[in-house]
N, C-alpha and C positions, 0 to 999 in steps of 0.2 A: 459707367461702372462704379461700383460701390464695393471699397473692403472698409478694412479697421485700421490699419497703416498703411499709407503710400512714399515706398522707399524711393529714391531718385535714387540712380547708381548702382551698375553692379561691378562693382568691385570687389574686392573681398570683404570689407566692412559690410556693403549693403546685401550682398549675397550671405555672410554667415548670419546676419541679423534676418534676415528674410526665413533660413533655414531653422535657425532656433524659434522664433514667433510662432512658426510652423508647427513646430512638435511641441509647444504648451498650446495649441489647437486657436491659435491667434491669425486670421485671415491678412492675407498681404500680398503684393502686388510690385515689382521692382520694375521700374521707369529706366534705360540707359538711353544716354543719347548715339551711343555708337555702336558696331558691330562687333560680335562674340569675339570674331578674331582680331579685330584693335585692340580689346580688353585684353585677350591669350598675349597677345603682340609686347604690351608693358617689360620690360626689364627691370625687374626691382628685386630690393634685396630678400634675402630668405631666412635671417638667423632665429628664431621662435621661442619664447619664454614660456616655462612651464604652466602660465595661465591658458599662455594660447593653447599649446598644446591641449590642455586638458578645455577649453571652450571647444576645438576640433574634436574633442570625442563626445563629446555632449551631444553636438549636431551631428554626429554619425556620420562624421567624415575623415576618419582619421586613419582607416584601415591600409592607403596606399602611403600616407605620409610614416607609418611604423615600419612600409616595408622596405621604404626608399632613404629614406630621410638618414639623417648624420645627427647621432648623438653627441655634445660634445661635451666634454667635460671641464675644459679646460680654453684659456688665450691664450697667446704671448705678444710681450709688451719688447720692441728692440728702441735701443738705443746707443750712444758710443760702439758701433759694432757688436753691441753683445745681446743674446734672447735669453728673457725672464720668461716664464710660466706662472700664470697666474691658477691654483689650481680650484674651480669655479665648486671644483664636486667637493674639496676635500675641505672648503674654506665657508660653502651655504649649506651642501647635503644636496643641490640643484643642479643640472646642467640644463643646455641648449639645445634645441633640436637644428639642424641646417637642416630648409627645403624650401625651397624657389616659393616666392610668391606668385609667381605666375603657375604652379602646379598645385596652389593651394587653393586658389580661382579657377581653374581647370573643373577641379574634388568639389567644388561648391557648386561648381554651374551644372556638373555632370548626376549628384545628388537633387538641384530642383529640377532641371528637367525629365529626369526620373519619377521623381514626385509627384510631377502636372503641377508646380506650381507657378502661376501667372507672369510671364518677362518679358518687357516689353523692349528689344534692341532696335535702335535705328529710328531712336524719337528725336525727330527738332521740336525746335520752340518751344523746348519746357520751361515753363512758368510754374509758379507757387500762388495761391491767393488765400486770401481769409485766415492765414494761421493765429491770429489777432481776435478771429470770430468764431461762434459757434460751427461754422461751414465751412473748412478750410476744404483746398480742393488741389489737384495738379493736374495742367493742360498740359497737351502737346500733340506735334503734327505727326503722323504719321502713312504716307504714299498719299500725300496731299490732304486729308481728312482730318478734322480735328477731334483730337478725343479732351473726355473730361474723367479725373478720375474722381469723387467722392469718396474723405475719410475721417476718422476721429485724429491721425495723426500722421505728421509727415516726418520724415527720418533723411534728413540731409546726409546722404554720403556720396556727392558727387564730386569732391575732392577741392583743391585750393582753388582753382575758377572754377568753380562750378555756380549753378544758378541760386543757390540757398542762400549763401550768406550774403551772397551778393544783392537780396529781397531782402535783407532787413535794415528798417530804416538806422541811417548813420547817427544818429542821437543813441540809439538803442544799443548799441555796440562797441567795447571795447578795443583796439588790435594794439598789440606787443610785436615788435620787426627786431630784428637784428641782420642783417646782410653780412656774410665774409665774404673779405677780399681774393678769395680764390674757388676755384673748381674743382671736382672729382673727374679725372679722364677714367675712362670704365672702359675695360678689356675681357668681351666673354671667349672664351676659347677651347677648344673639345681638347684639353690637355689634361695629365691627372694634378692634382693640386700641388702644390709645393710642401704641403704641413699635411697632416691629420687636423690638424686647430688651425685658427683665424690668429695671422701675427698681423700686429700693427706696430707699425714702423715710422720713430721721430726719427730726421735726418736734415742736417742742415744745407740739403737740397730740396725737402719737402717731405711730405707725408707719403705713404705708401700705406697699400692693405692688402695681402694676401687670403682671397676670401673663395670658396667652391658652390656647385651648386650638386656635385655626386663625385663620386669616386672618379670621373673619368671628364669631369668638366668643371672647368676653372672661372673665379672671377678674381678680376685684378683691376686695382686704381691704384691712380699716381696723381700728387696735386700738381693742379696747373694753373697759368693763368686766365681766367675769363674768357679771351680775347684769345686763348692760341686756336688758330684756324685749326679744324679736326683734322685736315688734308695732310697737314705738318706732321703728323704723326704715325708715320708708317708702323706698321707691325715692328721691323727692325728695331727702328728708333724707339717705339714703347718697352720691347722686351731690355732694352741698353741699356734704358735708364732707371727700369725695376734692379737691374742687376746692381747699377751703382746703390742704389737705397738699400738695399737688403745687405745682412750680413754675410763676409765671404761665404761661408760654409752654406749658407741656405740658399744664396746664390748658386752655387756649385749645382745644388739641387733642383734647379727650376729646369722645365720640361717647358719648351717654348714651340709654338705652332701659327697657323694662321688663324686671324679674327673671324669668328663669326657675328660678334657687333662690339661698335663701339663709338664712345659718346662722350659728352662732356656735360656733369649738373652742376648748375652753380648750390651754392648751402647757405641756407637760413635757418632762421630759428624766429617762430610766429607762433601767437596765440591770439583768439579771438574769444572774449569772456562778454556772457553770459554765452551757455550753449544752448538754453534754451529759450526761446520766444514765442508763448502763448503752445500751439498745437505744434512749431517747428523745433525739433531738434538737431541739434549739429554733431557731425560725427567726423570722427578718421581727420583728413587732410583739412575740409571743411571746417576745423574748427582750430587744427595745430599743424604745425611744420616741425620736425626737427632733423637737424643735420646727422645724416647715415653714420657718423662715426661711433653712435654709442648702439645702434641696432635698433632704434625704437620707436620706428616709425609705422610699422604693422601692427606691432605688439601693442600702440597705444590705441591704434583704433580698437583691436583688437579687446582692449578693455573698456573702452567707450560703448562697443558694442552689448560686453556685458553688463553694465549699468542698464544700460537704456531695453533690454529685453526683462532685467530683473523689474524693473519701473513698469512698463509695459503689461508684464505677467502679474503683478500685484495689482495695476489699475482695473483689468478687465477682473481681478478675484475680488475687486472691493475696498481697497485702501491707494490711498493716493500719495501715503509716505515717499517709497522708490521715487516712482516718479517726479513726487518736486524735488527731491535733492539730486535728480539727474545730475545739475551742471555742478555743483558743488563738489559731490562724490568724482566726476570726472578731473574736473582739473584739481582738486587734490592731487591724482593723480599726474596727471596731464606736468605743471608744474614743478613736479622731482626729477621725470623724465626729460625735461628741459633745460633741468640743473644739470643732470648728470651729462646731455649728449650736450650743451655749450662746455661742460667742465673738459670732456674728454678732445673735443673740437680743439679748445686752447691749450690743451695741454703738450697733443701731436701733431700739430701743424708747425708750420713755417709761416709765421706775419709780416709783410712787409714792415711796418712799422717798431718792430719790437727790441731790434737791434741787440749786439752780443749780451747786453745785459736780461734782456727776455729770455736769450737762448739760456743762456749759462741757469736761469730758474728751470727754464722749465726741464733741463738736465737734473739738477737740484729735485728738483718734484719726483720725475721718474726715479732717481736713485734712491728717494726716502720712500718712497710707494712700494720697490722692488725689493727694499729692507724690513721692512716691515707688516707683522701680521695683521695687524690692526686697519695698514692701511687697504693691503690686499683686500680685507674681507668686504669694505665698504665699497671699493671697487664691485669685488665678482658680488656683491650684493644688488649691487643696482642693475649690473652685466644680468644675470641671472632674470632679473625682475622684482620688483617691490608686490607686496599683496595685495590684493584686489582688498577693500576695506570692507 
């Protein structure tokens, strides 16, 4: 087989980049190693920055995300028992769309197959070769058979393990790590939400976040330790200890039910620089991690994607500008959103290490952030999303 891109991954980075190629009339071809419904199956977050949004209309997928989806205009930030309002519309001009990443990968998968265009689920053995040479290529098995794809380029979005970056030699590559010392325990549940907005919650029992995925289905985390066995954590004992973290009155308010899933991620913060190498580009997880607290972890593939199509769509019209500043233009990017979700990470956690004098700052922080305009807007500025360059 022979296109012009062969994307590993369909995720929603390598599916909206497959779709956009598509309609500037760019042939392409999306490699997954696993099944439609492993991919549907992911849990991950939904909160969407008006780049993305407006990249989801581009690709002419945006028409169920306008019907379903949650505008929001607004967070709040609690602390000493009390909830701030950050107010995101009144302080950018911007809000946030809430809609499940899993139903945004749904709208992309159910658009290419629409389309006829080419997906290959349920590939072992992908390999990368040549990205170095005039002849780059991507193998893999499929019901025992080996296929070869033949392309001008390959668009790594197969996420943090996946097979891309892991092909490129270790001389060639940068990696940026940061590990925290604790987890997200993740609680979905068919209950209606506590808020209309997403409140995050400093407590010096740990962090909490009050987050939805529609009017009538909740998400909810609570920090914990690495190491707490998931079993320990009965429905009961999750809703108990949300209640001690939230402030009475919103507490008051909580609608509690039974799980339909629940989990535990640990939170990092990774960058791998250069993103591009010869004909391989690196996208989405593939190339950055960041911890879920500041939302930006869609939204940055989400803008990696758009580089790398603007790149792409100018190479095949005859200038090869976009495309070499790929990786540059991205982690410009990539690198703010790093600042902001480590800033927001340290700001509402609980560190083991930090002791009353960490706390007593980072209370200090929250109260001069929640006093002030200035500090608000650099917040819902970054919350909102920085501009595409």
């Amino acid at each position: 087989m022979k296109t012009q891109v062969a994307i590993i991954g369909a995720g929603p980075s390598g599916l909206l980049l497959g779709q956009l190629l598509a309609k500037s009339g760019i042939a392409n071809v999306v490699i997954e190693q696993r099944s439609p419904d492993y991919v549907l199956g992911r849990i991950r977050a939904g909160v969407l920055e008006q780049t993305t949004v407006d990249l989801l209309e581009t690709a002419g997928v945006a028409a169920r995300m306008h019907q379903e989806g949650l505008p929001h205009d607004g967070v709040a930030l609690c602390f000493d028992g009390q909830r701030h309002r950050i107010d995101l519309l009144g302080l950018t001009g911007k809000r946030v769309m809430v809609y499940g990443q899993t139903e945004v990968t749904r709208d992309l998968m159910d658009a290419r197959s629409a389309a006829g265009l080419p997906t290959v689920y349920g590939a072992d053995e992908v390999s990368v070769h040549g990205f170095d040479s005039p002849t780059p290529s991507v193998s893999y098995l499929k019901d025992g058979v080996r296929h070869e794809v033949q392309a001008d380029f390959i668009a790594g979005c197969d996420g943090f393990h996946g097979v891309c970056r892991a092909s490129v030699p270790a001389g060639a590559i940068d990696l940026h790590e940061k590990v925290y010392p604790f987890g997200w325990l993740g609680v979905l549940a068919d209950v209606p939400p506590v808020s209309d907005e997403l409140i995050y919650v400093h407590h010096d029992r740990g962090f909490a976040l009050c987050s939805q995925r529609s009017r009538q289905r909740s998400r909810y985390y609570l920090q914990c330790a690495l190491d707490d066995p998931i079993a320990a954590w009965t429905d009961d004992a999750f809703w108990a200890e949300l209640k001690r973290r939230l402030p009475a009155a919103t507490a008051a308010q909580l609608v509690t039910g039974a799980s339909i899933e629940k989990s535990i991620a640990p939170l990092r913060s990774f960058v791998a620089e250069p993103m591009r190498f010869g004909s391989l580009f690196l996208v989405g997880d593939a190339a950055h991690i960041v911890p879920p607290t500041g939302a930006k972890g869609l939204n940055l593939a989400a803008s990696d994607v758009a580089y790398l199509w603007q790149g792409l769509s100018g190479f095949y019209a005859g200038s090869h500008t976009e495309i070499d500043h790929y990786s540059a233009r991205a982690l410009g990017r990539v690198w703010k959103a790093e600042r902001f979700s480590w800033w927001m990470t340290s700001l509402m956690h609980k560190f083991p290490d930090a002791g009353s004098f960490g706390h007593k700052m980072q209370v200090a922080e929250l109260d001069y952030l929640c006093s002030s305009q200035a500090a608000m807007t650099v917040l819902a500025e970054n919350y909102v999303g920085l501009p595409l360059d």
